[in-house]
N, C-alpha and C positions, 0 to 999 in steps of 0.2 A: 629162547625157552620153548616155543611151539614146534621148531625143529628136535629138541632133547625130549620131548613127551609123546613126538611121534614113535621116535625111538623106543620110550618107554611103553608104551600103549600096543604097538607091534607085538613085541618080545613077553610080556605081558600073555597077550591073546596065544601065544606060541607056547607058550610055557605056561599054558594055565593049573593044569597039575599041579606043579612044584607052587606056583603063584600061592593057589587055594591052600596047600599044606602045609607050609609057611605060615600065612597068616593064624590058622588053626593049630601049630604047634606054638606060634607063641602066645595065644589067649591062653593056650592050655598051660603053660609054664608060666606064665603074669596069673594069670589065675589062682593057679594052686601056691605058688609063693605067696601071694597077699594070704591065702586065706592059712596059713600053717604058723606067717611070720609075721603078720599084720600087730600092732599096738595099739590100735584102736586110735577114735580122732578124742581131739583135746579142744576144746569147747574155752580155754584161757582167755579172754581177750587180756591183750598184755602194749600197753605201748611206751615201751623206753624212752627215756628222757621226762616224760613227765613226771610232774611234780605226786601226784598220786602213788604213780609205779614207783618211784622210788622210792615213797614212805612205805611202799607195801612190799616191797624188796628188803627194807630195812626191818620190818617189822618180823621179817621170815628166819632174820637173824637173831636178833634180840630179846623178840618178845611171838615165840611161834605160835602160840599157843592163838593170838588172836590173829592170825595171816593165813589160817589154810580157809577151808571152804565150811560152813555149819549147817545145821538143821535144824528146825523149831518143832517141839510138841508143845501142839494148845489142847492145853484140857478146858470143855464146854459143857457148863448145866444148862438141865431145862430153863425154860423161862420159867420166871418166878422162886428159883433156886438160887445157892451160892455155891461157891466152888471154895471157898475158905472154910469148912465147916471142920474140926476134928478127925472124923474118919479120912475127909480126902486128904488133910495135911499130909496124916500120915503116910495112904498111900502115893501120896507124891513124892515124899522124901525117900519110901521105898523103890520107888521107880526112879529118882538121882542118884541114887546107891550103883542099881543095878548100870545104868545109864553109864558110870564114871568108870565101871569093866568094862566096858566094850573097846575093844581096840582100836588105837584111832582117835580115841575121844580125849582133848586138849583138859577141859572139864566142864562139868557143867554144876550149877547152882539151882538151890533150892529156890520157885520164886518165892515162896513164903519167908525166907532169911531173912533179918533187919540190915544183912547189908544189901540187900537189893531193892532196888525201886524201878517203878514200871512195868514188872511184870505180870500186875492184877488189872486187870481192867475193869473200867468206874463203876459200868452195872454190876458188877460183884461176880459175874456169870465165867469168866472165862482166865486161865492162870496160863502164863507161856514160862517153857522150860528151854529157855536157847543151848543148844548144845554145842558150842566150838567143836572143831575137828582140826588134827595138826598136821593136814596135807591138804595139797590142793583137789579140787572135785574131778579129773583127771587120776590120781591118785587111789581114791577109793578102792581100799580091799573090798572083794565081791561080798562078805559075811555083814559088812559096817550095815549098810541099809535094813536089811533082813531082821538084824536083831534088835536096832532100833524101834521097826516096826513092832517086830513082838514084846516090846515093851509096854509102849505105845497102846496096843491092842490090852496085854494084861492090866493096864492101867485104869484103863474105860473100865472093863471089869469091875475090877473093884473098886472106884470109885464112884460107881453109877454113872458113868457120863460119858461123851463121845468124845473120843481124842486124835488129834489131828497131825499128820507127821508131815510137815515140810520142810519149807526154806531150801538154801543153793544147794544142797546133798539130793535132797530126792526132784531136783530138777529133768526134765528129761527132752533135753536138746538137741538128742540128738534125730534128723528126719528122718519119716520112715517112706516107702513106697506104698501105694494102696492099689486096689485095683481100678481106682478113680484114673489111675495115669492113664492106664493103660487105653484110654478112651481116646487119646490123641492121636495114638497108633493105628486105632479102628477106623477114625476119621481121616488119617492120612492114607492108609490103605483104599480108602471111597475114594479120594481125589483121582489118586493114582489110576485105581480101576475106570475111573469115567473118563480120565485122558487119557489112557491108553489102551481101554477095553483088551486088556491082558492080564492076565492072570499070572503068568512069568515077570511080563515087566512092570509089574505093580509090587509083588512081594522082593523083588530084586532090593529095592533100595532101602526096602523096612530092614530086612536081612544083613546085607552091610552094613548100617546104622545100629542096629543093636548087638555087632561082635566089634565095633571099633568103640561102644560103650563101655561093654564088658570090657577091652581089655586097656580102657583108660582106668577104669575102675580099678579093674587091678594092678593097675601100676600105682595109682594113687592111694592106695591102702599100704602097698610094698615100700613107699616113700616113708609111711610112717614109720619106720626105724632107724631115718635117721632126724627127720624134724618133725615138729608137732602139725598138724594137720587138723582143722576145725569142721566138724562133722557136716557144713553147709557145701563145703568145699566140693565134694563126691554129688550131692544133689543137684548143685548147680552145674557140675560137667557132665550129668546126667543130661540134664535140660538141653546144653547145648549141645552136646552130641547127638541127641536125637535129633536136634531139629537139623545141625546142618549139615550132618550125614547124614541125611535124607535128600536136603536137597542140593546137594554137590553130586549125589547119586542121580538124581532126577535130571541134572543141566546134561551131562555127558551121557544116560538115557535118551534122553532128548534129540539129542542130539545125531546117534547113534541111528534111533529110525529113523529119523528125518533123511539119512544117507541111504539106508537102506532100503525107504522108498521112491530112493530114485537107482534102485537096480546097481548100486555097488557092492564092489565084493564086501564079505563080512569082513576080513582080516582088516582088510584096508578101513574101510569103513571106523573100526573100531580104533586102529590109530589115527584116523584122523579127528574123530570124536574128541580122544583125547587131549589130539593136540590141538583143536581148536575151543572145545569150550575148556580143558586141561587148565591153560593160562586164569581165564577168569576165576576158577572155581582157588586155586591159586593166590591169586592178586585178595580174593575175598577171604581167606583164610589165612591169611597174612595180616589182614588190616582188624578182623578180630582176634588174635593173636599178638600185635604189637598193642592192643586198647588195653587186650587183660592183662598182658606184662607190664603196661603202663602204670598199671593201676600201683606201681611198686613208690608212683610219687606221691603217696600219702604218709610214708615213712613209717604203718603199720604191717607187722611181720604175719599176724591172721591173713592180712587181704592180700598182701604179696603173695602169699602161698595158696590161697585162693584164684586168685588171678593167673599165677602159674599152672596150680592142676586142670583149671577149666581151658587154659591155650594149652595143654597136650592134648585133652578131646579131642578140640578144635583141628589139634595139627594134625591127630591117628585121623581123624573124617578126613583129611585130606588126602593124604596117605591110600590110605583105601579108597577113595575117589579113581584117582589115578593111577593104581595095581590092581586091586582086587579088583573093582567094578571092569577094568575092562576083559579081566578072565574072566568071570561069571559072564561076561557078552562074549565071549568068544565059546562057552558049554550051549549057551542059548542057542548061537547060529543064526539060523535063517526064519528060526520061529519066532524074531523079534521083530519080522519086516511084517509092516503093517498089510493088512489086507488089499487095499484099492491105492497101489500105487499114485502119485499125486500126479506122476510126469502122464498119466493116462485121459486124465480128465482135468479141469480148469479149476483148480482150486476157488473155494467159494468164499469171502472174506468174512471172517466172524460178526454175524450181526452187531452183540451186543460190543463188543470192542471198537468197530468204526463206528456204532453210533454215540458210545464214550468218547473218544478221542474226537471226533466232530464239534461236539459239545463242549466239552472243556477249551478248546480253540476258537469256536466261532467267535468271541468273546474273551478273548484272553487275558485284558486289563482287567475286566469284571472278572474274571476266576482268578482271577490272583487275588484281586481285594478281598473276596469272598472267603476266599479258601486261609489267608492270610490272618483275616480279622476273624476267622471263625477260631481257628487255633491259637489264637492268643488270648481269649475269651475262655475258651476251655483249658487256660495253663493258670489261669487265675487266682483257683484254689493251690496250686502251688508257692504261693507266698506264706503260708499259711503253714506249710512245710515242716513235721517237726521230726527230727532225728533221735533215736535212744538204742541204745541194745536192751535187746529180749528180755523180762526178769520171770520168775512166777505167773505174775499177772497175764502174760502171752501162751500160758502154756494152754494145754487141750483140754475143754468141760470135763468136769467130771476125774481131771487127774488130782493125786494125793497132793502134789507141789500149789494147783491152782487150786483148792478148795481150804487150803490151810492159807494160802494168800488173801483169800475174800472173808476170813473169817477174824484173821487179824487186821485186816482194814477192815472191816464193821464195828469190831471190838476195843482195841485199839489205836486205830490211827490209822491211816494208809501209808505214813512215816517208817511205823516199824517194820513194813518190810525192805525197806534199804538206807537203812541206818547209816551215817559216816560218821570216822573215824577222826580225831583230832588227834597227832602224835606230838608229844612234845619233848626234846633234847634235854634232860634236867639234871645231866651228869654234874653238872658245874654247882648243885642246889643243895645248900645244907641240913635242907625242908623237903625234901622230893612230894611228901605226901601233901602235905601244905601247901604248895606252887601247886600242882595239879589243883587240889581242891578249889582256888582263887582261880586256876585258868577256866576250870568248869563254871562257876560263880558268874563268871564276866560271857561266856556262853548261855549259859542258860539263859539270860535275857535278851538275846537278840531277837531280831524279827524274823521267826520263820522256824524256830526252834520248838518243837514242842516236850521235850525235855532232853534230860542227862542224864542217865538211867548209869551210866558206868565210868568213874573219873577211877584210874589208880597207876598207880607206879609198878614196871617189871620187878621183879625179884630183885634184879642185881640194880634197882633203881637208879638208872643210869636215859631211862625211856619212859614216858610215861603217856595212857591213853588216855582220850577221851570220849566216847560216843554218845554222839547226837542223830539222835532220835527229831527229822523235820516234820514238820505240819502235812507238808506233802507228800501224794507217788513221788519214790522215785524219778519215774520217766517227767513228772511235770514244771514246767518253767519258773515255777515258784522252789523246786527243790534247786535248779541250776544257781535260781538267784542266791539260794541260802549258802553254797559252795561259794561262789565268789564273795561274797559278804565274810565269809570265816574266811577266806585268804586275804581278804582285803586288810584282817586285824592282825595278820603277823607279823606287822612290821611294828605295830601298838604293844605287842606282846614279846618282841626282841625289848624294842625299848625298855618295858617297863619293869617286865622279868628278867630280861637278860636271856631268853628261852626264846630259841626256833620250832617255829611250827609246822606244821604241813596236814593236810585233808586228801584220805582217801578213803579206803575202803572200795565195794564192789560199786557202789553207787556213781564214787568220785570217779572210779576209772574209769567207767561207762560214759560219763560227761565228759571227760577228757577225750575218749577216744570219737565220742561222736562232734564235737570240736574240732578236734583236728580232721577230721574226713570233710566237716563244711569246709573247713578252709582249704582243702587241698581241690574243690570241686573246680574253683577259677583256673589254676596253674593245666589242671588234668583237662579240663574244658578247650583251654588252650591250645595244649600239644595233641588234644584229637583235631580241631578243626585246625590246623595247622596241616597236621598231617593227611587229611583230607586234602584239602586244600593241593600242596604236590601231589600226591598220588592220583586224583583225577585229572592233576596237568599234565603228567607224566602218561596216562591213556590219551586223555580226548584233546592233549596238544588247543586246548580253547585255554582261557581266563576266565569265561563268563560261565561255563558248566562248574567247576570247578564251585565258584562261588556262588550260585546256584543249588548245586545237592547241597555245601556247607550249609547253607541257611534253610533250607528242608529239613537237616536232621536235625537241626536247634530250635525246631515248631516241632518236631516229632520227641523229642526231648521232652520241651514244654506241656506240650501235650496229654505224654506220660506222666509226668511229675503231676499236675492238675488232677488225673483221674486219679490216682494213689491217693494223692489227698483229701479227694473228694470221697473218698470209700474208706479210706483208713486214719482219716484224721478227721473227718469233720459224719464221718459214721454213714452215711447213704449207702443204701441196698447192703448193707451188712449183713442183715441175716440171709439174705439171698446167695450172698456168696459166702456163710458159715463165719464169718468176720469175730472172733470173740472177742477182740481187745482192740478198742478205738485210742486216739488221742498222738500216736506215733507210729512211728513206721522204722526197720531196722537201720542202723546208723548208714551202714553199706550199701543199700540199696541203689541211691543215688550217682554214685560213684563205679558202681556194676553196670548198673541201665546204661549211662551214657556209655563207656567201652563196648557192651554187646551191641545195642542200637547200630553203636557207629559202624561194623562191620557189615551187620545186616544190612545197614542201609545200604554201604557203599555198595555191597551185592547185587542190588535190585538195579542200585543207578547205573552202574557197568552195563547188566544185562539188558538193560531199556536203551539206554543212550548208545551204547553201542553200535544197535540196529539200527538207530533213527541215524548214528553218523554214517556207516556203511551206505546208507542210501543217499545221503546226502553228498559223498565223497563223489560217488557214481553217476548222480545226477545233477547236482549243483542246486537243485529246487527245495529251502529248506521245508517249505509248508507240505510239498509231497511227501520228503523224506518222514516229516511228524507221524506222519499217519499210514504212511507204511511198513516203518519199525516198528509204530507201537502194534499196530495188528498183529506186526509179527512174532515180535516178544510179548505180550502181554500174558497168553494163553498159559506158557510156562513161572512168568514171574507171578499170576495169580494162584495158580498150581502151587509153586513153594515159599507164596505169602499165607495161604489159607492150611498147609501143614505146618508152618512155624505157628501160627496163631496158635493151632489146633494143641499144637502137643506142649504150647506155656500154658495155655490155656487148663489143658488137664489138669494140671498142678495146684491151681487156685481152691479148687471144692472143699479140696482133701488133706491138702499140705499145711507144712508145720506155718508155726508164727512167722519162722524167721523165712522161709520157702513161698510164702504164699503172697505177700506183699510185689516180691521179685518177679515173680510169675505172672503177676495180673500186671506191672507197670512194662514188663516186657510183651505181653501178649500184645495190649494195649497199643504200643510203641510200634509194634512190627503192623498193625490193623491198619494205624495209621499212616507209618511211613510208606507202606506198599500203595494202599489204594489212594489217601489221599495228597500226599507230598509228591509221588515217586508217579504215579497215574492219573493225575490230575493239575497239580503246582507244575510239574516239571514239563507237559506239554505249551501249558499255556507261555511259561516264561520264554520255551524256546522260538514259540509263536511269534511271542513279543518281539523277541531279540531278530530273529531272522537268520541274516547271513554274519549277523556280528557276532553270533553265539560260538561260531568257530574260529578259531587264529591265534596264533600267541605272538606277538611280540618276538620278533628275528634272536635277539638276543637271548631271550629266554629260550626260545626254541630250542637253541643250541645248547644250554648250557643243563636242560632237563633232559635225562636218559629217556630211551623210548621203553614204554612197557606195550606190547602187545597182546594185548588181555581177552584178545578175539581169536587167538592166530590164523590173522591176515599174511604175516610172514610168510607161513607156512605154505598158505593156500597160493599164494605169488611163487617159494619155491617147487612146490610139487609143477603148476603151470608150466615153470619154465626148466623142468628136469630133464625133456630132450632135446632141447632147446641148447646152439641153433642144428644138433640133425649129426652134425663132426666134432671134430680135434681142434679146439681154437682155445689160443689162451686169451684174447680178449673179445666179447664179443656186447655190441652194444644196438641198442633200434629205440628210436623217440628221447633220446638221451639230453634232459635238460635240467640247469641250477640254476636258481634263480639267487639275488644279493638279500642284503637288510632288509632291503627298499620293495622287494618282491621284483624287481627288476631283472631280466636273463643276460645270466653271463655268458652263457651260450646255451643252445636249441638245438631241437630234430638234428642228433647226431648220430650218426650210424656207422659202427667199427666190426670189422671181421680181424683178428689178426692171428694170423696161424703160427705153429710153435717153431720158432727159430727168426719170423722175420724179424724186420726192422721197420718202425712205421715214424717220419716224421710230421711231427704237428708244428705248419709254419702261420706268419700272418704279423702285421704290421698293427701298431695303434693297439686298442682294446678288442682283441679278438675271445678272449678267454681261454689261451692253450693252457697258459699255467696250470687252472682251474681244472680244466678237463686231464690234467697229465697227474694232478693231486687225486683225482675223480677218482681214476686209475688204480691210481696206489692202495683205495682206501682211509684218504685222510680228509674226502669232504663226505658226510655220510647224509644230508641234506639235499636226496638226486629223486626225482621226476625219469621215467621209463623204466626201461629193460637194460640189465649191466649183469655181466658174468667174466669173472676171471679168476682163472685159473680154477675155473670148475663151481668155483663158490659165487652164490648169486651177492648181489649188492643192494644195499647197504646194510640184510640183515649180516653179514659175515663179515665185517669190515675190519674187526679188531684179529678175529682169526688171517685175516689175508694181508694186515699190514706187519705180520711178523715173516710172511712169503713173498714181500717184493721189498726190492730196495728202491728209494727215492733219493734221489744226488740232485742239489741245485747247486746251478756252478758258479751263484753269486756268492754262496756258504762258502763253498771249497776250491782250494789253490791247485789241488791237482786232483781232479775228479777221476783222471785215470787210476790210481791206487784204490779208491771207493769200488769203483767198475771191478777193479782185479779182487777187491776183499770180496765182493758179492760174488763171484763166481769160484772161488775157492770154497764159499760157505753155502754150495748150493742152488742159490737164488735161481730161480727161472724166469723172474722178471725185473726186470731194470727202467727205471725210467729215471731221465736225463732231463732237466729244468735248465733252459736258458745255455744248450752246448757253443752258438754260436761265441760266447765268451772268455772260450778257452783259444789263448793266445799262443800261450809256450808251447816254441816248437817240441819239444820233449813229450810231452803231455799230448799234443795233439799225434806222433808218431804213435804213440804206447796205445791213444785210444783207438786211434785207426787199426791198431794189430786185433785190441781186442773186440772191436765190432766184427770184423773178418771172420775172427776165430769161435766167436759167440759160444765156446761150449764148459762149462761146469764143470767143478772134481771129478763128478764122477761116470765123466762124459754125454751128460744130458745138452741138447740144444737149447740157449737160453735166448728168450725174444726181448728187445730191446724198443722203448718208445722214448724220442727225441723231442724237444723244442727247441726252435729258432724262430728269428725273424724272416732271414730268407734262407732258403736250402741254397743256391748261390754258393753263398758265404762257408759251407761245410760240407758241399763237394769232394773234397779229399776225402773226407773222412769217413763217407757213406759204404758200404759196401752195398753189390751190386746186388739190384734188385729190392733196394730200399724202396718204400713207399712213399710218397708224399701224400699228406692231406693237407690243404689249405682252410684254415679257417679265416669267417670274416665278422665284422661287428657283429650283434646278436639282433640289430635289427631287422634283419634276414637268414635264412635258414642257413647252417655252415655246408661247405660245398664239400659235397661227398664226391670222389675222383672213381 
């Protein structure tokens, strides 16, 4: 990969022009599509298969009229007044009149009727006029609201009183931007500017982060024409694009001057920026990207598609990491080289960073405990934990939705604002109206009911409803208990009636859907730290790092989940941070946090551990290495810890119900995982551990792919690119493998072999030729030194160079000489021969002797040839002159170089 992003990064900087125009032609075409052809987002939560949804599916068929989305007008007198008095009757029957014209409108009822009950509330003050509507709130003609209002308004009028329009119609959920965000940006512009006292390369990565915004945004609005898209969706890949296009721009910035002040050229400089921090920024863009698509295991179609629009941010921030950013460093130039090159004077080690890392280590069993018992202390209020979607209640002081909500819980009940629905099957009933009436009957007494305001049969009475009005919110544990309780009686209500029932409504779904999001938190828990888990095997080749950050991001988890609960369920510093509605927190949240978390973190731990292995790879001294990676990354990981903080952070003052909850437990999550899990747990543990923090197990070794998330690759192949000086198709110097056991199958092996000869590897007993002759081919990629053939270094290129050499063992094959003759017909310039002394048949042995002689290819290229035997002796005849021999010997001495 770090070899193909060198590439990319190059071409890139060469072709910056076209690079930047590109990008900027297609914001402008995502752009102006979304905004010509956009549908706007859809706010539904809908989750199929349950028991709710498909009463309220059914209900959309049968009985529309109570299945779309409503509105409530509460007419309120003064104190010490009534609201039933004569004149307002009237004008309230004239305001249902006018109310039952409005388009849209399913119907609605007079509360003063005798067929209605519960719509007077006890002090006599307050009458609700519930308006059904016969589509969903998604649906809404622009004129529906409007005119209700002016009804609304002419009704106060004339009845002398204040009248209130809410309920799920004049809901308004969808978030907006303030200029509160915008303060993230200002903040991460400060970081920027103090770490790089540049003016270019501070606003460089604010710049790219907000056109790889824009043009998620507008893809994600362009999507809505062909599936529905919930308005949370665009805010939260707001969030993350800003933060991790910022700081993908900031690693390979970074990076960038760090080259340039050591006097390389720009071009260069700039691919190899990308191709060395390229991978990581990559590797971390990926692990938030498969968390958000993970998130598709909760078998909700809102959060799937959530989780999808926020991993394209995620992916365009990378995208532009890797293109864009390095054209804009190739317009910059030379004006990105930092002032006081570093190779000039002795770099001075950050105070406050070695005396962190000092301190977290001198004591590393006590910072573990510390830091451990601290965070699990602080995850406490997280039991506490309560999940609900948004209702009125959440919405902003002072809006139409949320002042008609606190007025019907004062007045009547906190129940009526989320009434559920009992449907009942009564096709089979000779009574439709009677069965209902008995099934309300046997309702109304349960615990937790506070009435039944509406029992009746559809038209073609075949469905019949019932609404119940609980004692509780909505959102509160007593309303979930009252839900289970009514399902609990449907199997008393098959019995007894013969009638199937079901509970939904907006309330019921809500309960459902945040149900099934707890439940899905174990499985998705799971396949994050799981997937953790390989992915940092697959870099840092340990077991104990690996498991190690796993258990960092599940205190940093903890952590978050604790403060959320501590501000949003149990109310602390609420009005400090504008908090209007305690007791829950959105269903999603939970299930969000941990996928973005997990990316972030893995982020930081790459970028940390990285450095501390680099030094420790070098030097063998794990306690040096601690403390000289951390110095050495920290400076950057605190830099794009303190912009992520900064810019979730913004979001909390100002943002919606559903926005503002997310923003504070990721702010939160990221404060924490950077400085205390990621720059403090994670020194101490590797303190701890030592030299056992590094190694995997032989078999695992082998059996996990390498991800090079530093490109180390790369900086090995640039090293050895004129390397050795000529024309050699194999060329090797310190060349050793080691077994399972860590034991050497052979050592300090040194090969030149130029294009055409012949080189045999002989040796008795366990010398390890096989080994070195497979080394060869490509087919042990597990090698110690310096290895090039046929151009390509070893063992990043081992899959491209085993489809360029042929390997023939002659235990495999009866007549090796037709392999020999296929490979040279098809090309091959390199042949290597396992075990030739075993070829008997004189046939075979004539045919291969012609074609070792002849050694040349279709299409007349000289092809080189490497041999194994026992003894050269033995296969004399068949050498052509000027063979090489090399003898190897056991690996407990060096093999003998001729």
């Amino acid at each position: 990969m770090s070899s193909f992003l060198y590439r990319v990064g190059r071409a890139a900087a060469r072709a910056r022009v076209l690079v930047v125009a590109l990008w900027v032609v297609v914001l402008a075409i995502a752009g102006g599509a979304a905004a010509l052809l956009n549908q706007g987002t859809d706010d539904t939560f809908a989750i199929p298969g349950s028991e709710s949804q498909e009463a309220l599916d059914h209900l959309s068929r049968v009985f529309p009229e109570v299945s779309g989305t409503s509105a409530q007008l509460v007419l309120l007198v003064p104190d010490g007044q009534r609201v039933d008095t004569e004149a307002r009757r009237a004008a309230v029957a004239d305001a249902v009149a006018r109310i039952n014209a409005v388009d849209q409108v399913a119907t609605a009822v007079d509360p003063f009727s005798d067929s209605v009950s519960g719509a007077l509330s006890e002090d006599g003050r307050a009458a609700m006029i519930a308006v059904p509507l016969d589509v969903g709130l998604s649906e809404l003609a622009p004129g529906t609201k409007p005119a209700l209002s002016a009804i609304a308004a002419d009704l106060g009028t004339a009845a002398g009183a204040q009248v209130y329009t809410g309920g799920d119609a004049f809901s308004d959920k969808v978030p907006k931007l303030s200029p509160t965000e915008g303060i993230g940006l200002v903040i991460a512009l400060l970081v920027l500017v103090l770490m790089f006292r540049s003016v270019i390369a501070s606003v460089m990565p604010l710049v790219t982060a907000v056109l790889g915004v824009g043009l998620s945004m507008g893809l994600i609005y362009l999507a809505t024409l062909v599936i529905p898209i919930s308005s949370t969706a665009p805010m939260l890949a707001v969030m993350l694009g800003l933060a991790v296009g910022i700081d993908y721009a900031l690693f390979l910035l970074s990076r960038h001057r760090d080259q340039l002040a050591e006097d390389m050229a720009v071009e260069e400089s700039i691919a190899r920026a990308t191709a060395t921090a390229g991978p990581a920024v990559i590797f971390a863009g990926l692990t938030v990207m498969i968390a958000l698509v993970g998130l598709a295991v909760a078998g909700i179609p809102f959060l799937t598609t959530m989780g999808i629009a926020a991993a394209v941010a995620v992916a365009l921030a990378v995208g532009i990491a890797v293109t864009l950013v390095p054209a804009l460093l190739s317009f910059a130039g030379k004006r990105l080289r930092p002032r006081a090159p570093r190779r000039r004077k002795k770099r001075r080690k950050p105070r406050v960073a070695h005396w962190w890392v000092r301190t977290a280590t001198r004591a590393p069993l006590v910072t573990v405990l510390v830091v451990v018992a601290g965070l699990a202390v602080c995850a406490i209020p997280a039991l506490e934990l309560r999940l609900a979607l948004p209702d009125n209640g959440t919405e902003a002081e002072g809006s139409p939705a949320r002042e008609t909500y606190g007025v019907v819980s004062e007045h009547f009940g906190p129940g009526f604002n989320g009434p559920l629905i009992v449907t009942a099957d009564i096709i089979t009933s000779t009574d439709p109206i009677g069965l209902v009436d008995r099934l309300a009957d046997e309702i109304r007494v349960l615990p937790g009911v506070a009435s039944v305001p509406l029992a009746t049969p559809n038209p073609k009475g075949d469905t019949g409803i019932i609404q119940v009005v609980p004692e509780t919110a909505p959102d509160s544990p007593q309303t979930d208990a009252l839900v289970e309780r009514l399902r609990g009686q449907e199997q008393h209500f098959l019995d007894t009636y013969g009638t199937q029932t079901a509970v939904t409504g907006i309330t019921a779904v809500g309960i459902d859907v945040s149900e099934q999001l707890g439940s899905a938190l174990l499985p998705f828990g799971v396949l994050v730290a799981g997937l953790s888990l390989v992915l940092l095997a697959m870099v840092f080749r340990s077991i104990w790092v690996p498991v190690k950050a796993t258990a960092g991001y599940l205190l940093s988890v903890g952590a978050a989940f604790g403060a959320t609960s501590f501000v949003f369920q149990q109310g602390h510093f609420a009005d400090v941070l504008h908090v209007s509605h305690v007791g829950s927190v959105i269903s999603f949240l939970p299930i969000i946090l941990m996928g973005v978390l997990f990316g972030l973190a893995m982020d930081y731990e790459v970028f940390l551990v990285s450095r501390i292995r680099e030094d420790y790879v070098h030097r063998g001294d794990p306690h040096h290495a601690i403390e000289t990676g951390f110095v050495s990354a920290s400076r950057v990981v605190v830099a794009a810890a303190v912009i992520m903080f900064a810019v979730f952070a913004a979001f909390v003052p100002e943002g919606s119900a559903t926005i503002k909850p997310i923003a504070f437990s990721l702010a939160v999550g990221v404060f924490v995982d950077a400085f205390i899990v990621r720059m403090t747990l994670v020194p101490a543990v590797l303190a701890l551990l030592g030299h056992r923090a590094w190694g995997l197990p032989p078999k695992l070794d082998r059996a996990l792919p390498v991800f090079d998330a530093e490109g180390d690759a790369l900086v090995r192949e640039l090293r050895l690119a004129d390397w050795p000086g000529h024309d050699e198709v194999i060329s090797a110097r310190g060349l050793r493998v080691d077994d399972d056991r860590g034991h050497p199958v052979f050592r300090e092996v040194e090969l030149h072999v130029a294009r055409g000869e012949v080189l045999v590897l002989h040796g008795t007993g366990f010398t390890g030729k096989s080994a070195l002759l497979l080394t060869l081919g490509g087919r042990i990629a597990k090698v110690q030194g310096d290895l090039k053939v046929l151009g390509r270094v070893l063992p990043q290129h081992t899959h491209a160079l085993r489809r360029a050499v042929t390997v023939i063992r002659c235990r495999d094959h009866a007549e090796p000489d037709r392999e020999v003759a296929a490979a040279l017909a098809d090309d091959v310039e390199l042949i290597l021969i396992d075990d030739v002394d075993l070829v008997l048949r004189t046939g075979s042995r004539d045919r291969l002797r012609e074609l070792l002689a002849q050694r040349y290819t279709r299409s007349g290229r000289l092809a080189s040839f490497v041999l194994t035997c026992q003894d050269p002796q033995r296969i004399a005849d068949l050498l052509p002159a000027g063979a090489q021999p090399l003898a190897l010997t056991a690996p407990t001495t060096p093999a003998e170089v001729p």
